[in-house]
Residue frames relative to the residue before (quaternion, step in Angstrom):
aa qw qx qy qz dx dy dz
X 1.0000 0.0000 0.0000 0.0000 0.00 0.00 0.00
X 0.3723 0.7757 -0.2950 0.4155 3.39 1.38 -0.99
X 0.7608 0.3367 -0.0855 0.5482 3.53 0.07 -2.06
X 0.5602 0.4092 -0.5987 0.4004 4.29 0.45 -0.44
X 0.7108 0.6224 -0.2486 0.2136 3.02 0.49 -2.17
X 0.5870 0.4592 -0.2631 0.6126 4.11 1.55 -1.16
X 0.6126 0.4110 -0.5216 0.4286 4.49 0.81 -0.10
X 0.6317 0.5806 -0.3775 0.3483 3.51 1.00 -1.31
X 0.5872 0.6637 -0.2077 0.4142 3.23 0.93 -1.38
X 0.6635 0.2269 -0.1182 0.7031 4.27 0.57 -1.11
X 0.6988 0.3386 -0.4737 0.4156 4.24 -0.11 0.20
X 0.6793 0.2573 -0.4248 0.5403 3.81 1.03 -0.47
X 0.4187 0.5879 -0.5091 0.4690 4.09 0.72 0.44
X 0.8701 0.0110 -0.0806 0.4861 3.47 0.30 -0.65
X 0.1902 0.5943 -0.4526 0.6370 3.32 1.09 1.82
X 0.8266 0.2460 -0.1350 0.4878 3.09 0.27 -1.00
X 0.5825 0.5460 -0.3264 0.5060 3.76 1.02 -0.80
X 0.8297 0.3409 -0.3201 0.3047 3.30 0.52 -0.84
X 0.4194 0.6803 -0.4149 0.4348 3.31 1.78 -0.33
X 0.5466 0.6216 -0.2867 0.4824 3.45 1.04 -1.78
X 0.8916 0.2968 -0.2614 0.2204 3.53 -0.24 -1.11
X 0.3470 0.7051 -0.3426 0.5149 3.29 2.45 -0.68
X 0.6331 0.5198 -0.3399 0.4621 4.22 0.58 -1.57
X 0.6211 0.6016 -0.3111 0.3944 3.76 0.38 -1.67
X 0.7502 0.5920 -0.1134 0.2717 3.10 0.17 -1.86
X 0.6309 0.6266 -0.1285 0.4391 3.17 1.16 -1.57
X 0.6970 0.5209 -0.1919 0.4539 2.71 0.57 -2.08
X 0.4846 0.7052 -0.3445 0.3863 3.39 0.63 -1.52
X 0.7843 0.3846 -0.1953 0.4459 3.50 -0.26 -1.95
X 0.6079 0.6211 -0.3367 0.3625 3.58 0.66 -1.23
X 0.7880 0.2641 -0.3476 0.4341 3.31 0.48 -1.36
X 0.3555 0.8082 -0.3262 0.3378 3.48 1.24 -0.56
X 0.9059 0.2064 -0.1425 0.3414 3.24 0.89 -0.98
X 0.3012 0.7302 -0.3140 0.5267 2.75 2.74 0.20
X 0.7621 0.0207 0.1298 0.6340 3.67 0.28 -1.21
X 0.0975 -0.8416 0.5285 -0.0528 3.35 -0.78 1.24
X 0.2932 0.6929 -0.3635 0.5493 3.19 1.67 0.20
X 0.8725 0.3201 -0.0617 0.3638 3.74 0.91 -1.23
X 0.2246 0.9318 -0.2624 0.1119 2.86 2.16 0.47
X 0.7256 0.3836 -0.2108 0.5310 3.10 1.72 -1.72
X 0.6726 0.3448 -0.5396 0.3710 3.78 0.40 -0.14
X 0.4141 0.5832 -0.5842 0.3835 4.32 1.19 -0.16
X 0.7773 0.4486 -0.2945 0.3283 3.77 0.54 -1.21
X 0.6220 0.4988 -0.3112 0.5172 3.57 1.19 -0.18
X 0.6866 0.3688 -0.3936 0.4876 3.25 0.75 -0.15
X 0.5675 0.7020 -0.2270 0.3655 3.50 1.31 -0.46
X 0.5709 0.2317 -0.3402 0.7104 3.38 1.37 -0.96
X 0.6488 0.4583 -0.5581 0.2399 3.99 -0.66 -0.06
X 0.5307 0.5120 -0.4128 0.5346 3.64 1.36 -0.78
X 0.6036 0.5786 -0.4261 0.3455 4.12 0.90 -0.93
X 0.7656 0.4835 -0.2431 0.3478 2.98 0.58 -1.68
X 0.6576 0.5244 -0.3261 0.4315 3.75 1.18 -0.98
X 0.7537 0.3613 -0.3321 0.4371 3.16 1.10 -0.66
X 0.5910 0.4919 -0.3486 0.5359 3.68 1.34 0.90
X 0.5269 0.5631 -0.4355 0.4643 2.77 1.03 0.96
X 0.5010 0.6657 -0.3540 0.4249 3.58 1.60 -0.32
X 0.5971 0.4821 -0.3922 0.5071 3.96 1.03 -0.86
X 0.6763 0.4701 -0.4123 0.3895 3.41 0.18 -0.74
X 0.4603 0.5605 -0.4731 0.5002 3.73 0.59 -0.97
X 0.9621 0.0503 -0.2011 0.1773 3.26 0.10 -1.64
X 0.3213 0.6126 -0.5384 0.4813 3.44 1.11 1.72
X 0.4965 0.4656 -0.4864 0.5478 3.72 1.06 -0.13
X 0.9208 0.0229 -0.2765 0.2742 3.44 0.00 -0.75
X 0.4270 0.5199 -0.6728 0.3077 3.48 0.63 1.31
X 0.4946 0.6515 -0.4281 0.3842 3.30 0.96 -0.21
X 0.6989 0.3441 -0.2555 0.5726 3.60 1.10 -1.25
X 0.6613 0.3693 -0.4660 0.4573 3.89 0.46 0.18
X 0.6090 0.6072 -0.3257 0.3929 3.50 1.10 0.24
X 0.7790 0.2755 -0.0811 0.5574 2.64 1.29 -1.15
X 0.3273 0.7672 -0.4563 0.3101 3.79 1.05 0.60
């Protein structure tokens, strides 16, 4: 049960990240093509919203790893 509970656990992790980063991304281009003047601070804020929101799979590989390994 251990090993379902650590797949469920990393498929809704990157489920959700990748939705998350698909929204960002979008948006991103969108405004991008509204106000181009504001491209480079849209794109800096754009990878930091990426990177936080890559940070959520890992979490959930730490803890299938710890429900795996428990």
């Amino acid at each position: 049960m251990n090993y379902i509970a650590a797949a469920i656990a990393i498929f809704g992790a990157a489920v959700g990240a990748a939705y998350g980063n698909g929204k960002v991304i979008s948006k991103t281009i969108e405004s991008m093509t509204r106000q181009p003047e504001m491209a480079g601070q849209l794109r800096t804020t754009m990878f930091i919203g990426v990177a936080l929101i890559e940070a959520v799979p890992i979490l959930g590989v730490v803890i299938a790893l710890l429900l795996v390994f428990k």
